[in-house]
C-alpha positions in Angstrom: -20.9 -40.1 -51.0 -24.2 -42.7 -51.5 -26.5 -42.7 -48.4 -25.9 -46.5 -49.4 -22.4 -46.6 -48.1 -23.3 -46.0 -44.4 -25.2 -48.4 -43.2 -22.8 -50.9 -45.3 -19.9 -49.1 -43.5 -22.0 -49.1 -39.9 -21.9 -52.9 -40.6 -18.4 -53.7 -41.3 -17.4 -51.6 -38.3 -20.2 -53.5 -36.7 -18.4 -56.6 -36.8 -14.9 -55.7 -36.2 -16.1 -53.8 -32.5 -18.1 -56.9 -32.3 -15.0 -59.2 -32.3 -13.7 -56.8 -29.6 -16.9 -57.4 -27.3 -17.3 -60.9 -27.8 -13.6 -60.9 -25.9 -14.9 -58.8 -23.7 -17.9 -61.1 -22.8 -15.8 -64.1 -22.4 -13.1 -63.2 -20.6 -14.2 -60.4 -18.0 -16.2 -62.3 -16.4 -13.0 -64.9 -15.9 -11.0 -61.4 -14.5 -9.1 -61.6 -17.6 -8.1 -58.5 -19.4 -9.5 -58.2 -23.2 -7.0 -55.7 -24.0 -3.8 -58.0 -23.3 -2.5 -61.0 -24.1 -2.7 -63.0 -27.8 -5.9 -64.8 -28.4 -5.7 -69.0 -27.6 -8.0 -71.8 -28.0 -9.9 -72.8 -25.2 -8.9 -76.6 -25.4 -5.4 -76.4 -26.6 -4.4 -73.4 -25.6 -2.8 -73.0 -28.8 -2.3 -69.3 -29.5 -5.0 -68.0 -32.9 -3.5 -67.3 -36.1 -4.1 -63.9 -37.6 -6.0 -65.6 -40.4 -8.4 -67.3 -37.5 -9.1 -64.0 -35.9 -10.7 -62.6 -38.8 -14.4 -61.5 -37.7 -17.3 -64.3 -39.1 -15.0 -64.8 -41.9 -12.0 -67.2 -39.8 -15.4 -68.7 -37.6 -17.3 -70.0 -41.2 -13.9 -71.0 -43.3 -13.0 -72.8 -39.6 -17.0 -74.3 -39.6 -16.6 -73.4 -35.9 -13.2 -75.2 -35.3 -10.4 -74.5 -33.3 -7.4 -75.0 -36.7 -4.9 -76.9 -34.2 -7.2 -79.9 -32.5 -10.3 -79.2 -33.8 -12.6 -78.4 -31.1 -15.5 -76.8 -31.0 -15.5 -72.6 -30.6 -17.8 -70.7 -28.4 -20.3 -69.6 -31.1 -20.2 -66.1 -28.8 -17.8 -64.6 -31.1 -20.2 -65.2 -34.2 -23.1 -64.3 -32.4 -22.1 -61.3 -30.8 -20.1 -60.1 -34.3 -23.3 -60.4 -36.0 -25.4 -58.9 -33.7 -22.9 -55.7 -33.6 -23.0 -55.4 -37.2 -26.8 -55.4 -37.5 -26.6 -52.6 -34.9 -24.1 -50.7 -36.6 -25.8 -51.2 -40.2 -29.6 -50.2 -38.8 -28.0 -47.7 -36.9 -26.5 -45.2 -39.8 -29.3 -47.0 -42.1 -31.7 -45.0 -40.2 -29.3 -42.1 -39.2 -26.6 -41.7 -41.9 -24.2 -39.4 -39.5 -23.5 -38.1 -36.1 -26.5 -39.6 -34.7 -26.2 -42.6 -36.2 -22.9 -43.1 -34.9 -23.9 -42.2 -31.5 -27.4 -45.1 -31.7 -24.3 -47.5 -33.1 -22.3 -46.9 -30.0 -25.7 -46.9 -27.4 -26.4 -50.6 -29.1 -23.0 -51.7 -28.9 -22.9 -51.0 -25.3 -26.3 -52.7 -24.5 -25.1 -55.8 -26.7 -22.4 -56.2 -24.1 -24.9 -55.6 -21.3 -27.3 -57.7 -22.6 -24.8 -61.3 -23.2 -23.1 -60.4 -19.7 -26.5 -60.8 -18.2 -27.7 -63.4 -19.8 -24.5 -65.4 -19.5 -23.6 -64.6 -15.9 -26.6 -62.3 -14.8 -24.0 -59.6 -14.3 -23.8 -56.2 -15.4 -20.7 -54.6 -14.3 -20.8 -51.2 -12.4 -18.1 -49.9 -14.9 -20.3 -51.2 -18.1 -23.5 -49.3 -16.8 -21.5 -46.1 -15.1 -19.9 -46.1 -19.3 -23.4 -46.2 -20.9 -24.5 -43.4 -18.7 -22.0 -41.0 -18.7 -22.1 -41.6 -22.9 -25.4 -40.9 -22.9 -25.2 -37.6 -21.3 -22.4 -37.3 -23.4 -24.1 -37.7 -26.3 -26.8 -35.0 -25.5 -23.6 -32.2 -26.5 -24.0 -33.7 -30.3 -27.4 -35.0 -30.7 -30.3 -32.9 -28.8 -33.0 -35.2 -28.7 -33.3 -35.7 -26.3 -31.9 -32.7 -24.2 -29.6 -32.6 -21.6 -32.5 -32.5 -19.0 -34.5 -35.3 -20.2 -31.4 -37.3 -19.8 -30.3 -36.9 -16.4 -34.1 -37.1 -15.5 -34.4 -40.3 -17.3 -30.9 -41.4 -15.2 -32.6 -40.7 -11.3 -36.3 -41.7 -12.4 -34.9 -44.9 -13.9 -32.2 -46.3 -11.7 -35.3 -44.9 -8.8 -37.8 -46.9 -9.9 -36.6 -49.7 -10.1 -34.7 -49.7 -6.9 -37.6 -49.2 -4.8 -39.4 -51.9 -6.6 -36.7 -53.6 -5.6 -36.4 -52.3 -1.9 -40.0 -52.8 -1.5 -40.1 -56.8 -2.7 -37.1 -57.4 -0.1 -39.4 -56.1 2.5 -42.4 -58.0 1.4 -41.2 -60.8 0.5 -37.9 -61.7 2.9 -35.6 -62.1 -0.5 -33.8 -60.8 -3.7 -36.5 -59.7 -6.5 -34.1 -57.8 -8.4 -30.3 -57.8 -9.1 -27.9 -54.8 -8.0 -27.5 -53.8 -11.4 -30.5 -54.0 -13.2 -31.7 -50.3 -11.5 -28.1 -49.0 -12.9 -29.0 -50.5 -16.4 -32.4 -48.9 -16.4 -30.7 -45.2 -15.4 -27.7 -45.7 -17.9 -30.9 -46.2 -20.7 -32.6 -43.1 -19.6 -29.8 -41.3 -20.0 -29.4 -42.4 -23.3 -33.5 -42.1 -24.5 -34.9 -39.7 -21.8 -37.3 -39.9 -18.8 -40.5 -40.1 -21.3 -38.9 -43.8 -23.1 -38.3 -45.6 -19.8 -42.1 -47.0 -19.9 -42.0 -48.5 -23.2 -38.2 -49.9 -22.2 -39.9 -51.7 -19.3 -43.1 -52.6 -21.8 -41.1 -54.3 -24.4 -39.2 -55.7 -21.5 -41.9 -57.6 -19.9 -42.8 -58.5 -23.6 -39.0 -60.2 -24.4 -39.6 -61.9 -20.9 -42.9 -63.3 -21.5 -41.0 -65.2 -24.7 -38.1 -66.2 -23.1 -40.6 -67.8 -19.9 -42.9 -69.6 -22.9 -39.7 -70.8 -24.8 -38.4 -72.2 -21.6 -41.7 -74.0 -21.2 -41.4 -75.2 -24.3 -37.9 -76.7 -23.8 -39.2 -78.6 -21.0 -37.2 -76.3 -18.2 -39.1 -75.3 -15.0 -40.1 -71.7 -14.3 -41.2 -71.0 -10.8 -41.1 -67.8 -8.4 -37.6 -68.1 -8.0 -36.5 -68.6 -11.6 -33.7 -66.3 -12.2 -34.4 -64.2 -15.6 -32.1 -61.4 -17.1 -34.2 -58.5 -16.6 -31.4 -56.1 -18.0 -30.5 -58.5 -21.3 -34.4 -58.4 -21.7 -34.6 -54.2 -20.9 -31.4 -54.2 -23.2 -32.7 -56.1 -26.0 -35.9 -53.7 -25.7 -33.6 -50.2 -25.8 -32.3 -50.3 -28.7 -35.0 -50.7 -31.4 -37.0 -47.8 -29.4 -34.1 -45.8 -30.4 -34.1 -46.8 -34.1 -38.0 -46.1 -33.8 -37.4 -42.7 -32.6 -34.2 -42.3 -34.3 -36.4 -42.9 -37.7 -39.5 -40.5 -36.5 -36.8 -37.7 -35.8 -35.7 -38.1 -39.5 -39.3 -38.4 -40.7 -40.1 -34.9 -39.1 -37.4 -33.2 -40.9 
């Protein structure tokens, strides 16, 4: 088979787990299930027909209409279909196999992570306790990192950033840190090892200094006790360290 067809295959994949998340997105955080009950319009309520559900396709031949009254759709769905199939397509582009699969499914998980944050600045114990224990997981198929690395990257990331944590509370009489951004950070070392968690926090603070200047630029004020998605930004950081090291891996051999 042509080392071509993976990537296009990782995409299309991509999209239609990405339809599956952006339900996910929107209604767990409403305590509605994503794995019952027929999709319906926002607005009307009316229930989606199978040729409006689609991925991207049923959103673009729709311009972003509900077919029955013609309201607006949450661009979420488009967004987050998109996103998944870039993941899936850079991750077997980079990886044509196992591995790739494996990176596909870490950036499909951190995808979620990332728009649950960002949306709701929630990251669900069940979410991060499914990205660790895949990541451990993984080490049985792919190892690189090994087994060890894993778990260590697990305790020294949730650790770290729960005493940072702990210790602002002390200091400073309040929150500096949500509940589950130290989870997030141990579910990612589990994934890319003890030795990665410094650049994830790097390219972190990088994605955060953006998202504080864009907000500047909109006008909106940012002050001490502006509330920021670490994990979306620590998510968004994950998984192109993975494709970088995914990519030196296959370099080296």
């Amino acid at each position: 088979m042509p080392v071509f067809v993976f990537p296009i295959a990782g995409a299309i994949i991509g999209i239609i787990i990405g339809s599956f998340l952006a339900t996910i997105v929107i209604r767990w955080p409403q305590g509605q299930s994503a794995m019952t009950g027929r999709s319906r319009c926002d607005h009307c309520e009316q229930t989606v027909r199978a040729i409006d559900l689609v991925p991207v396709f049923s959103y673009i031949l729709r311009a972003g209409k509900c077919a029955h009254c013609g309201a607006d759709i949450k661009s979420d769905h488009l967004v987050i279909e998109l996103g998944a199939g870039l993941i899936g397509g850079l991750a077997l582009f980079v990886d044509p196999g196992l591995g790739g699969m494996l990176g596909a499914i870490f950036g499909w998980l951190l995808l979620t992570s990332a728009a649950l944050d960002a949306q709701h600045h929630w990251l669900p114990d069940r979410l991060t306790l499914l990205l660790a224990v895949s990541g451990l997981a993984a080490s049985f198929f792919d190892n690189d990192p090994d087994l060890f690395s894993r778990l260590i990257g697990g305790i020294v990331g949730f650790g770290s950033l729960f005493l940072i944590g702990w210790a602002y509370r002390q200091l400073r009489g309040r929150e500096g840190l949500g509940g589950g951004d130290p989870k997030l950070l141990g579910a990612i070392g589990c994934w890319l090892g003890w030795s990665a968690l410094p650049l994830v926090m790097l390219g972190a603070g990088l994605i955060g200094l953006l998202a504080v200047a864009a907000m500047r630029v909109r006008g909106q004020a940012v002050t001490a006790k502006s509330a920021l998605p670490l994990g979306s930004f620590m998510a968004i950081s994950a998984f192109p360290l993975w494709i970088m090291l995914a990519t030196l891996e296959t370099s080296l051999l």
